[in-house]
N, C-alpha and C positions, 0 to 999 in steps of 0.2 A: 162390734166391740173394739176390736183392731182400729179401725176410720175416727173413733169416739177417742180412744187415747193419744193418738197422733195428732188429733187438732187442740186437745188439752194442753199437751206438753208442747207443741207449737204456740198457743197461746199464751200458752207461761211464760215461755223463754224470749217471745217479743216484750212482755211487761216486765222481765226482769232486767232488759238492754234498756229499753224505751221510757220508761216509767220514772228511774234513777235520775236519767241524764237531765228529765224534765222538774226534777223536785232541784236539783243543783243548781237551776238558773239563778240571778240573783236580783230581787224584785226590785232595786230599786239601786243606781249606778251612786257610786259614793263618789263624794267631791274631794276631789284632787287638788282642787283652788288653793292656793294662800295665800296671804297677804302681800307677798309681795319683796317683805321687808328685806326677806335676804337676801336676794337680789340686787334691791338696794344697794346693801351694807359693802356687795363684792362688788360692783360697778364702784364704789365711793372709794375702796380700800385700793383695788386696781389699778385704778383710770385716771380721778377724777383728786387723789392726795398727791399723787406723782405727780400730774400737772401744774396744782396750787406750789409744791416746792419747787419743781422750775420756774413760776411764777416767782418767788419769792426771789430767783436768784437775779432773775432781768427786770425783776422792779428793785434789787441793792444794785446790779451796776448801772441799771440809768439812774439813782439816786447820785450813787456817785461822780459818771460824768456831768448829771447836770447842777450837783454842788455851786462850783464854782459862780454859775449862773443864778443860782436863784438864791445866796447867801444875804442876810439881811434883811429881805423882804417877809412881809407878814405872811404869806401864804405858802412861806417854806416848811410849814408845820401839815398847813393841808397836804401839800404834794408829799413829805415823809409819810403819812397815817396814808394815802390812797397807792403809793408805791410799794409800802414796805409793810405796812399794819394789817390793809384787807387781803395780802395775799397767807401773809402768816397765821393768821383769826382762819383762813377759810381751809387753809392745808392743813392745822395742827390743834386749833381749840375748839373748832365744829365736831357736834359727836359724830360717829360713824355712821352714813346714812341718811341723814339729815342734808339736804342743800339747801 
């Protein structure tokens, strides 16, 4: 009777350790994945605005040094809108995140 209840209470107390730990696992690993975007938005807001307004600054002084040089001609409107316009559109009217 003694041998009968000690393997009882033995068996019990492995399925009370063992049994829990086993119902707790989690059947199916959730995704962690996302889109991305905010990642994005912090490389754009960090990196990549800072750069476009240094841009902006070394496409107004080469506008300015090469003024003199390119006054009158017809393609002084392209070289302003490719020095001065696509650096400003790309640092300050692009939304966040977007390149």
């Amino acid at each position: 009777m003694k041998k009968k209840m000690i393997f009882v209470l033995i068996t019990l107390l492995l399925f009370v350790f063992i049994v829990p730990s086993v119902y707790c696992q989690e059947t199916e690993k959730p995704n962690y994945k996302g889109s991305g975007k905010g990642e994005a938005i912090m490389f754009d807001l960090f990196f990549l605005r800072p750069l476009g307004i240094i841009s902006c600054g070394v496409g107004l002084a080469t506008a300015i040094i090469g003024a003199p040089f390119i006054a009158g001609r017809p393609e002084a409107r392209d070289i302003g809108d490719a020095l001065l316009n696509e650096p400003g559109n790309f640092a300050v009217i692009r939304p966040l995140g977007e390149y």
